[in-house]
N, C-alpha and C positions, 0 to 999 in steps of 0.2 A: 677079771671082768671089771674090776674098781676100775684098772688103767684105762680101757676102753671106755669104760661111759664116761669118763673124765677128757677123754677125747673127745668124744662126741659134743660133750656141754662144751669143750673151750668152740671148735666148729661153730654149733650156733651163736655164741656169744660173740665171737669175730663176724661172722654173717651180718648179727643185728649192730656191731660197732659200724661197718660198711655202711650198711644199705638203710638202718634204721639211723648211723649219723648223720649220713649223708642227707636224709628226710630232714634231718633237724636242723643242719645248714641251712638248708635252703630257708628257711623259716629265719635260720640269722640275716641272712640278706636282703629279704622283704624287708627285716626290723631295720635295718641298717641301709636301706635305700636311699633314704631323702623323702622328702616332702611330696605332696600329691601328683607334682607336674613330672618334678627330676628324677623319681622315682620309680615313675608307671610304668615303663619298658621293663626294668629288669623284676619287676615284683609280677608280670604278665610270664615273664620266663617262667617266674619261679612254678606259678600256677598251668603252665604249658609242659615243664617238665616233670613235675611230680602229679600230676591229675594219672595218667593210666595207670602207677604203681605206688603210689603213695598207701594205701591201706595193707598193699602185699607186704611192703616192707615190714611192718611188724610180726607177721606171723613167728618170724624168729625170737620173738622176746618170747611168746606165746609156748614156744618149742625150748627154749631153757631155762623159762621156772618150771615146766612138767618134767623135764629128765632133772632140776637141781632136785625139786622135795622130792620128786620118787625113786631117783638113785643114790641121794645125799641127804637125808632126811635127817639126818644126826645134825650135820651140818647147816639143813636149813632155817631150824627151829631159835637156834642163838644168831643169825643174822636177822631175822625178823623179827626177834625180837629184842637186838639191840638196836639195828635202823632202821624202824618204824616209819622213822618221822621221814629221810629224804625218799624213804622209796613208795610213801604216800604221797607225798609231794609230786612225786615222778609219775606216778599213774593219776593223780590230779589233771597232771600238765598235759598227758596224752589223750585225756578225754578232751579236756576243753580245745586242745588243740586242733582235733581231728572233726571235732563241732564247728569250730569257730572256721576251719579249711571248705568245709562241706557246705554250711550256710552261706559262708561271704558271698554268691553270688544270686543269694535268694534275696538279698536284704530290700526293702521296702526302703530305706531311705540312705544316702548319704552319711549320715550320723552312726545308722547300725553298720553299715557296710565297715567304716572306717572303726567302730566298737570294735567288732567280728574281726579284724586283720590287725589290733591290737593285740588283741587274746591268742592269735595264732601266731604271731612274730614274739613273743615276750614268752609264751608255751614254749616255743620253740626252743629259746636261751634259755630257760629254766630247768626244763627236764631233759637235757644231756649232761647238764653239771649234775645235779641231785644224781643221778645213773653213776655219774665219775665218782663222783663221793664217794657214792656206796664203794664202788669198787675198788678204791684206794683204802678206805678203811678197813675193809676184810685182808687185802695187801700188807697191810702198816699193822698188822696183829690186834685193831683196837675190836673184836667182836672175843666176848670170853664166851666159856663151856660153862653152865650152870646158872649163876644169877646174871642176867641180862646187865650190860654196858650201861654207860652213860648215853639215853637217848640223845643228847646235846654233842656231848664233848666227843664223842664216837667218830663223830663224820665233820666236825669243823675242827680237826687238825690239822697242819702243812699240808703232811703226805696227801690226804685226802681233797682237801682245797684243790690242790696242784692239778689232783687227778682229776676232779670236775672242768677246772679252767681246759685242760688239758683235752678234756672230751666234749666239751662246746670249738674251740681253736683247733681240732683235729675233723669232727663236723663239715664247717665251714671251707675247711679246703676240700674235703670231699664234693660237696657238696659243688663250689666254684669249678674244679674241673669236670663235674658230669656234665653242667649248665654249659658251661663252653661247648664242653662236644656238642650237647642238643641245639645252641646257637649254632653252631656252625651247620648242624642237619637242616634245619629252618632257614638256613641263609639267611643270618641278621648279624653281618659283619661289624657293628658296633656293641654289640652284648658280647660276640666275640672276643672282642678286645677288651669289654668291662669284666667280664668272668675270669680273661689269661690278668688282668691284674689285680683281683680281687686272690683269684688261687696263688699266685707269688707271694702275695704278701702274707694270707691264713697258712700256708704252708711253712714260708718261713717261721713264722710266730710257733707254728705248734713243733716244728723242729726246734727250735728254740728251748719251749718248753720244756720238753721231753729230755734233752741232753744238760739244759741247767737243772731240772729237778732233779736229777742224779745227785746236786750237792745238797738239796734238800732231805733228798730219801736216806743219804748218808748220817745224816746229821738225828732224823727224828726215827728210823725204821733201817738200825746197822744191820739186823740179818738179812732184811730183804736187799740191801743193796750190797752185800757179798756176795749174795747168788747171781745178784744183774752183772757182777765186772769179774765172774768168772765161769769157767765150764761151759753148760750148754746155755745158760743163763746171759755170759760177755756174746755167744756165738747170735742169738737172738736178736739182740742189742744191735751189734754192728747187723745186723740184715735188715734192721727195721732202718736203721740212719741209712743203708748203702739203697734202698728202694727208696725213704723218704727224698733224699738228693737226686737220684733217679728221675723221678716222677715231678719233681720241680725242676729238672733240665728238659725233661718233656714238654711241660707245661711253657716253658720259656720258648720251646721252637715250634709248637703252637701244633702238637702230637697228642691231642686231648684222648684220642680213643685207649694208645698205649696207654698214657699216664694213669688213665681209671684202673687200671688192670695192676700197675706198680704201686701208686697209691693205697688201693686196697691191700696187699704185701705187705706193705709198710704199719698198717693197723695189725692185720693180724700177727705179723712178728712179733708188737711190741705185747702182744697180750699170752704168747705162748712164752714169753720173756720172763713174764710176773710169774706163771703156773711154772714154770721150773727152777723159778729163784726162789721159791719160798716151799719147793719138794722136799720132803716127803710129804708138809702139811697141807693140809685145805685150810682150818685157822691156824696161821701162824702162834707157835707156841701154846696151842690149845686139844689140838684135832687134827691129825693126821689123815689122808687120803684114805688109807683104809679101814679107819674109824670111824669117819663119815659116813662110809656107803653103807649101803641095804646089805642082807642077805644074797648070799649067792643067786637063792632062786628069783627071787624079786630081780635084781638087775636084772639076769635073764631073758625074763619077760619083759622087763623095761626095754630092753635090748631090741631084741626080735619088734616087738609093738612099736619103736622108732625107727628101724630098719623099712618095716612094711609101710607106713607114714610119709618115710619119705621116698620112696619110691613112687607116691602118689605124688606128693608137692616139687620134689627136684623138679622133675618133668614139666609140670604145669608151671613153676616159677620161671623154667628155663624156654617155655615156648613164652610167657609174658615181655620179659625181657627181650626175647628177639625180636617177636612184633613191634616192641616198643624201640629199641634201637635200629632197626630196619626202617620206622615212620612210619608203618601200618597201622598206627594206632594216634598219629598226632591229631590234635585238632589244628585250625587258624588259632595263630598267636594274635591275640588281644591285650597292647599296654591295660596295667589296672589303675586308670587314674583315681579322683578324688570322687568322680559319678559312677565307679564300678559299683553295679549291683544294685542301684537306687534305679525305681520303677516310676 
């Protein structure tokens, strides 16, 4: 039963890299728009396409810290308490982000509006790196069994660095290919074109990424990168690069709806890639998979209680999203210039 709820958790955890990076993207694009004028079309997207599902996407961070502490509780005790710091950081970043998303269009003046869209483009870039961190450092074996880590040095190593850049620049292209699609639903033929080369370029960079950090992983964290360039471990690897190139030749012939489908692929490979390079542990060189988990009958129940759970949320996620890609749910696209939100 260990194997399975360890499926289950990598499931959600791929879900919220998707759908919760892809949230974060878009919030890199806003930041990285431009100034009031050259900017208001696509930070209008941004707000056109994340308003119907933007709060749903979290559900799944929601849904694997309850299956990590209640099926991996051994486990979860020494990650929290050796990364404290960026995975406080990270829930910092998703409150004020999700505040600063929801008010920007109440603001009373110019000044708040433009405060309010600082805090949710800067949230934005901050808490998918801190999330990367984290989950390069439990990768890179830096979380020990017993006396808790270096709150510091734990999560600002290579491996870990890599993985946060890695998970803001993998975001971002998420992120540029759904917008494209939704431009292209909206008929706004030049956010169409701003989205297919905003996504070539993030796509590239986190291809990049991903394939040069190999020399890094090898250099600072040799077991884990034994298990990435062989076995089922090299077989992940090549699926994630063979749907990342994929999903940017999509992207190039301007086939947004596939590429979100390949794209997504492409994340979840690379993360069932880590879970079986660093098998049989959960901490590398610390904790083993079935040292971590609960008691038989606890999973169990953990089991069946996420089973019944999501046969309520699958359903309702998956009528969301169609409403939402169908445009049953769009509003009018309104550029956000320098007067959004000032009364």
């Amino acid at each position: 039963m260990a194997e399975l709820a360890l499926v289950v958790l990598l499931v959600g955890l791929a879900a919220y890299a998707v759908l919760g990076g892809a949230d974060f993207g878009a919030g890199f694009w806003d930041l990285t728009a431009g100034g009031a004028e050259r900017g208001a079309r696509v930070r209008g997207m941004v707000k056109h396409s994340m308003g119907p599902v933007w709060e749903a996407n979290h559900v799944w961070l929601i849904f694997v810290l309850v299956v990590f502490w209640t099926c991996f509780p051994v486990a979860f005790g020494p990650v929290m308490e050796t990364l404290y710091i960026p995975l406080f950081l990270a829930m910092i970043g998703i409150v004020l982000r999700g505040a600063a998303f929801a008010l920007r269009g109440e603001a009373a003046t110019i000044g708040e509006a433009r405060a309010l869209g600082a805090v949710f483009a800067l949230s934005s870039l901050l808490t998918p790196f801190f999330l990367g961190a984290t989950v390069g450092a439990v990768a890179a074996g830096e979380v020990p069994v017993g006396d808790p880590g270096s709150p510091i040095e734990s999560w600002t190593g290579a491996v870990a660095i890599l993985a946060g850049v890695t998970a803001v620049a993998t975001g971002a292209f998420l992120a540029a290919v759904f917008m494209a699609a939704d431009s292209v639903r909206a008929n706004l033929p030049d956010l169409v074109a701003a989205f297919r080369a905003r996504a070539l370029g993030a796509g590239t960079v986190a291809g990049a990424l991903a394939l040069g950090g190999l020399v890094v992983v090898s250099s600072e964290a040799p077991d884990l990168f034994d298990g990435l360039v062989e076995g089922p471990g090299l077989a992940a690897v090549i699926a994630s690069a063979l749907a990342g190139a994929a999903s940017l030749a999509l992207v190039a012939t301007s086939r947004f709806g596939p590429a979100r489908y390949v794209a997504s692929t492409a994340v979840g490979a690379i993360l069932a890639g880590l879970a079986v390079a660093q098998s049989p542990d959960f901490l590398p060189g610390e904790l083993t998979f079935a040292e971590a988990a609960a008691g038989d009958s606890t999973l169990l129940v953990a089991l069946i209680s996420v089973a019944v759970g999501l046969a309520v949320i699958v359903p309702s996620l998956a009528l969301l999203f169609r409403l939402t890609l169908g445009g049953r749910l769009d509003q009018d696209f309104h550029p956000i210039g320098s007067d959004e939100g000032a009364k």
